[in-house]
KEGU-427986 format. One record per residue (C-alpha): residue in one letter; x, y, z. Coordinates in steps of 0.1 Angstrom, whole numbers, plus 5000, padded with zeros to 4 digits. Layout:
! KEGU-427986
A:X:Y:Z
...
END
This chain:
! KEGU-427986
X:5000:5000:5000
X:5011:5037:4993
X:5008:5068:5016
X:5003:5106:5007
X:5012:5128:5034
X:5013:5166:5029
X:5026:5189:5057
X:5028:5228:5061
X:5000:5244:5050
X:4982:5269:5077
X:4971:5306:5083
X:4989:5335:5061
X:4986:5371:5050
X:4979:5380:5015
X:5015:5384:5005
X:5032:5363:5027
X:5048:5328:5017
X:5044:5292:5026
X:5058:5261:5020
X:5039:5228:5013
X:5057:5192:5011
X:5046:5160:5004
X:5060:5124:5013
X:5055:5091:4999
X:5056:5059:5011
X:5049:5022:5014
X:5056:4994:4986
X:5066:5023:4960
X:5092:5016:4927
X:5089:5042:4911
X:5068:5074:4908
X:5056:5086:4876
X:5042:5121:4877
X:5031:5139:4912
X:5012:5170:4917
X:4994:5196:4937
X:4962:5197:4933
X:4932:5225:4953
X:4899:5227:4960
X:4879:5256:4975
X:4849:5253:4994
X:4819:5252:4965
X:4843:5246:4938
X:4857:5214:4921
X:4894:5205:4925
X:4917:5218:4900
X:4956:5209:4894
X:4977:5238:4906
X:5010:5222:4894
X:5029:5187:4885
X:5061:5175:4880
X:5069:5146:4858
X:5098:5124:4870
X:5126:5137:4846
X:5115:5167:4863
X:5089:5188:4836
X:5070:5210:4856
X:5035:5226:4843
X:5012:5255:4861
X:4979:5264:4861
X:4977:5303:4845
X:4967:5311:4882
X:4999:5307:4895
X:5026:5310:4875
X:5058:5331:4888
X:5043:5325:4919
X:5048:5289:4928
X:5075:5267:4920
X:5070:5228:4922
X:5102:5206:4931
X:5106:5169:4943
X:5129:5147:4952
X:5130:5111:4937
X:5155:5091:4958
X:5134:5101:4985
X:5095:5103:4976
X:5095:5134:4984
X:5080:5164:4963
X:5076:5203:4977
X:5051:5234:4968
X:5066:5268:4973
X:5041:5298:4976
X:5050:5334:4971
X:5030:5365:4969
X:4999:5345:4982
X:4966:5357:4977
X:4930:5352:4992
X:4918:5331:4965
X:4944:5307:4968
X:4930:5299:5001
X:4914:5257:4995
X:4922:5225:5006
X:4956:5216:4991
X:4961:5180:4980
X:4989:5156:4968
X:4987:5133:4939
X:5013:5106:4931
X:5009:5086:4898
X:5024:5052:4903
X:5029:5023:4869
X:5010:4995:4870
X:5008:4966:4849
X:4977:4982:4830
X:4993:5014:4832
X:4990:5038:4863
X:4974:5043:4896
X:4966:5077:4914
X:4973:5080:4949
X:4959:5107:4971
X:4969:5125:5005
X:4943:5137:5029
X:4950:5175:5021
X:4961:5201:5039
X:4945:5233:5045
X:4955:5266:5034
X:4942:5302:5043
X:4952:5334:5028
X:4939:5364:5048
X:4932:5396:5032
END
């Protein structure tokens, strides 16, 4: 079985920065793409960044040049920085970890971790 957990998300002023990691573990190989994923109260969840293995990075237009996504593969490890937060980044962040399979890939989810931007 495989493991999510995300740490370091909290209470912050519009501006200010934070710093989100997630680790991985259990019977793991290899991990194909991981990502950071959001969702606000009302709204569906959207991808806020990923980060392929060879280490290809995509954003959502929302936050480019504002957060950087970096992991760690020896390690399971992958990080979220935030700078220049703002209100409406305030949600429910989540870690996703795609892992192969013999039909191709399995998702694996962490519980979230909550993150408020005050105005």
């Amino acid at each position: 079985q495989v493991q999510l957990v995300e740490s370091g998300g909290g209470l912050v002023q519009a501006g200010g920065s934070l710093r989100l990691s997630c680790a991985a573990s259990g019977s793991i190989f290899r991990i194909n793409a991981m990502g950071w994923y959001r969702q606000a109260p009302g709204k569906q969840r959207e991808l806020v960044a990923y980060i392929t293995s060879g280490g290809s990075t995509n954003y959502a237009d929302s936050v480019k040049g504002r957060f950087t996504i970096s992991r760690e593969n020896a390690k399971n490890t992958m990080s979220l920085q935030m700078n220049s937060l703002k209100p409406e980044d305030t949600a429910v962040y989540f870690c996703k970890a795609d892992l192969p399979i013999a039909s191709g890939s399995r998702a694996y989810w962490g519980q979230g971790t909550q993150v408020t931007v005050s105005s």
